[in-house]
C-alpha positions in Angstrom: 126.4 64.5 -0.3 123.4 63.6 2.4 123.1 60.1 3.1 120.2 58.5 4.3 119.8 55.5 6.6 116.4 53.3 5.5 117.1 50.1 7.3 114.3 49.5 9.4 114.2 46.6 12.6 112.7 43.2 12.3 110.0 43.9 14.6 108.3 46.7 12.9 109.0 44.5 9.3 107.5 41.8 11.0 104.3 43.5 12.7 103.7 45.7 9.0 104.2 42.9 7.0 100.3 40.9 8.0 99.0 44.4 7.2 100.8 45.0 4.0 99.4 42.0 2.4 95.7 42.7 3.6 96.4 45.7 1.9 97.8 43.9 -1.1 94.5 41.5 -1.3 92.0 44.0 -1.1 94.0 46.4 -4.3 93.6 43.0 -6.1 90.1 41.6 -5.3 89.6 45.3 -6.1 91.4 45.7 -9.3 89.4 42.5 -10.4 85.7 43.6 -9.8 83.9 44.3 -12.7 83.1 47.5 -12.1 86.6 48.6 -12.5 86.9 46.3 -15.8 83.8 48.8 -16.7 85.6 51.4 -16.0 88.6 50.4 -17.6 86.9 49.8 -20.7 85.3 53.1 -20.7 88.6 54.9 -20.1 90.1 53.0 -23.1 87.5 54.7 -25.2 88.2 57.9 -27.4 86.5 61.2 -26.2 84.3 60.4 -29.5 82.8 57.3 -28.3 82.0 58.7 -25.0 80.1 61.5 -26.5 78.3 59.1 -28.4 77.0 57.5 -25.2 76.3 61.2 -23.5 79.4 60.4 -21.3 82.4 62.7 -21.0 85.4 61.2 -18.8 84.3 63.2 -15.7 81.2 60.9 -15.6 82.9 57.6 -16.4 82.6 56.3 -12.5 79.4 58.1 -12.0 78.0 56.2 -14.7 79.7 52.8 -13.2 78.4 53.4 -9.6 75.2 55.1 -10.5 73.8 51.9 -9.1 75.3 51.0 -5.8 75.9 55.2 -4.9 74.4 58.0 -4.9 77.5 60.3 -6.4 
């Protein structure tokens, strides 16, 4: 049986921890822009309904971002 030791000091908790919640903030104010709703919505779509629109899954965020980037 291995065991493994994960306790980690107080200083480098401390010091990651400012950086782990920027990192946490951006995911969310991320996860909330409206362009990933878009893309959410289109994922949530059948393979039908896609075609329909002349979209196939491999365009989904090309479609999204066609605006803002050139992709």
């Amino acid at each position: 049986m291995a065991l493994t030791n994960t306790a980690q000091s107080a200083t480098h908790i401390s010091f990651s921890a400012p950086f782990a919640a920027f990192g946490r903030a951006v995911v969310r104010m991320a996860e909330r822009h409206p362009c990933m709703r878009q893309i959410e919505k289109l994922n949530n779509t059948s393979d039908e309904e896609l075609a329909a629109r002349g979209l196939t899954r491999d365009d989904v965020v090309r479609h999204i971002f066609r605006e803002r980037f050139y992709i």
